[in-house]
C-alpha positions, 0 to 999 in steps of 0.5 A, a space after each residue: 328525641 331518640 335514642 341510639 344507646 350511646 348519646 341522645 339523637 337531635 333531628 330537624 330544626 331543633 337539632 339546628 337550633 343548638 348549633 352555634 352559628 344559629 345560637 349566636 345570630 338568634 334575635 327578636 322581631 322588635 328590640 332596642 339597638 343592641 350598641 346601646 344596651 350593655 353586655 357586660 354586668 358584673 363579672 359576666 358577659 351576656 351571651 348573644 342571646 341574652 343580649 338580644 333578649 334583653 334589648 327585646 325586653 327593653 323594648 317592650 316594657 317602653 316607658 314603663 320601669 317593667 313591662 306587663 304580662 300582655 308586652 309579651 309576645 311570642 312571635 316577637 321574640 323570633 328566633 329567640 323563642 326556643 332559648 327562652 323560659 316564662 316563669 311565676 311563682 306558685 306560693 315559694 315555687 318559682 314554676 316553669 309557665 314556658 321552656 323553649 323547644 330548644 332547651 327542651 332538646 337540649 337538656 332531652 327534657 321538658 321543665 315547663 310545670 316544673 319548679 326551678 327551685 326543685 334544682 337548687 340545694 336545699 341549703 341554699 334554696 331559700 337564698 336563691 328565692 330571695 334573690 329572684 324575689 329581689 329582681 321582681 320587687 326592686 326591679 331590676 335583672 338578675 344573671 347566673 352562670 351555673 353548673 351541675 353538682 352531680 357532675 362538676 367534671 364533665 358538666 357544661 356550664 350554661 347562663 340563666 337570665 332573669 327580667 321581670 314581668 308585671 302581673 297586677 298589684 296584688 301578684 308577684 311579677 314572673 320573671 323571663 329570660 334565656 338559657 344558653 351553653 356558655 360554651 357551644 361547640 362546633 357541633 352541640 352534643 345535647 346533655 343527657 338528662 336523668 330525673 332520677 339523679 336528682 340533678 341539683 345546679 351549682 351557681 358559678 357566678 351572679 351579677 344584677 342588670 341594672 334596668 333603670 332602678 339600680 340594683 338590691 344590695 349585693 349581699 344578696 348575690 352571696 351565698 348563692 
């Protein structure tokens, strides 16, 4: 990414990568059919690569309640790759193992190593853990819709989503799932990024998906 000291510059299939037509047709090599996996969980509607996603993760976990670390195959996930994100707890931290390479060009930063709790107010920090510690112990799935604090005016609200993945017995599971722009435009404008702002994510909206075990309580969706 360079800059031209207006906007940040996006070249080559990176750039091509946020554009909405590709965005919307992004799937796996291997999936469950998308007609028979629900779209619509809570007040919120998946977005197309969510919706892949999970049917991939679906298909992979195959008659287990959560797939394992070694279901996951990066070149299965095709052209859903660079929207997506591989997390694992460090202690409290939730650390980024993997940020897509569109994501990457997106946000004009790199996350993976980062914690993702780092991005959330420290007043609701230890909501937000419990709540993806509950997608990985129940199991189940977990959806967010979120927003940047520092600029509530003119920040673009993007769609988080959360699967567990099995590591063994005496480890917490690590969580997958996309990243997406709620609202691609035409042409994708990719959202300056400055660490130095301390930019913290204000939840929208949070809703569970239900893989097969149910749901935690809901309460824990408050507060968030």
């Amino acid at each position: 990414m360079s800059v031209d000291g207006r906007k940040p510059l996006v070249s080559g299939w990176a750039y091509s990568a946020l554009q909405p037509k590709i965005m919307e047709s992004a799937c796996a090599a291997v999936s469950v059919p998308l007609a028979d996996v629900p779209r619509e969980h809570g007040d919120i509607e998946l977005t197309a690569p969510a919706h892949a996603f999970l049917a991939y993760w679906l298909y992979i976990r195959g008659d287990k309640i959560v797939p394992d670390t070694d279901d996951v195959s990066p070149p299965d996930m095709r052209t859903l790759a660079p929207y997506v994100r591989y997390l694992h707890w460090q202690g409290d931290a939730l650390v980024h193992r993997l940020w897509g390479s569109a994501l990457t060009e997106g946000t004009g930063v790199d996350l993976t190593g980062e914690d993702m709790l780092a991005y959330v107010a420290p007043e609701r920090r230890d909501a937000r853990r419990t709540l993806f510690q509950a997608a990985g112990d129940h199991p189940c799935g977990c959806v967010l819709i979120v927003r940047s604090d520092s600029t509530p005016e003119s920040g673009v609200a993007f769609e988080m989503t959360f699967l567990p993945v099995a590591v063994s017995p005496t480890h917490p599971p690590r969580l997958i799932g996309t990243l997406q722009w709620v609202e691609a435009r035409e042409v994708f404008d990719p959202q300056p990024y400055k660490p130095e702002e301390g930019h913290l994510l204000a939840v929208e909206k949070t809703a569970f998906i239900d893989v097969g075990a149910g749901v935690p309580d809901l309460a824990l969706l408050k507060g968030q």
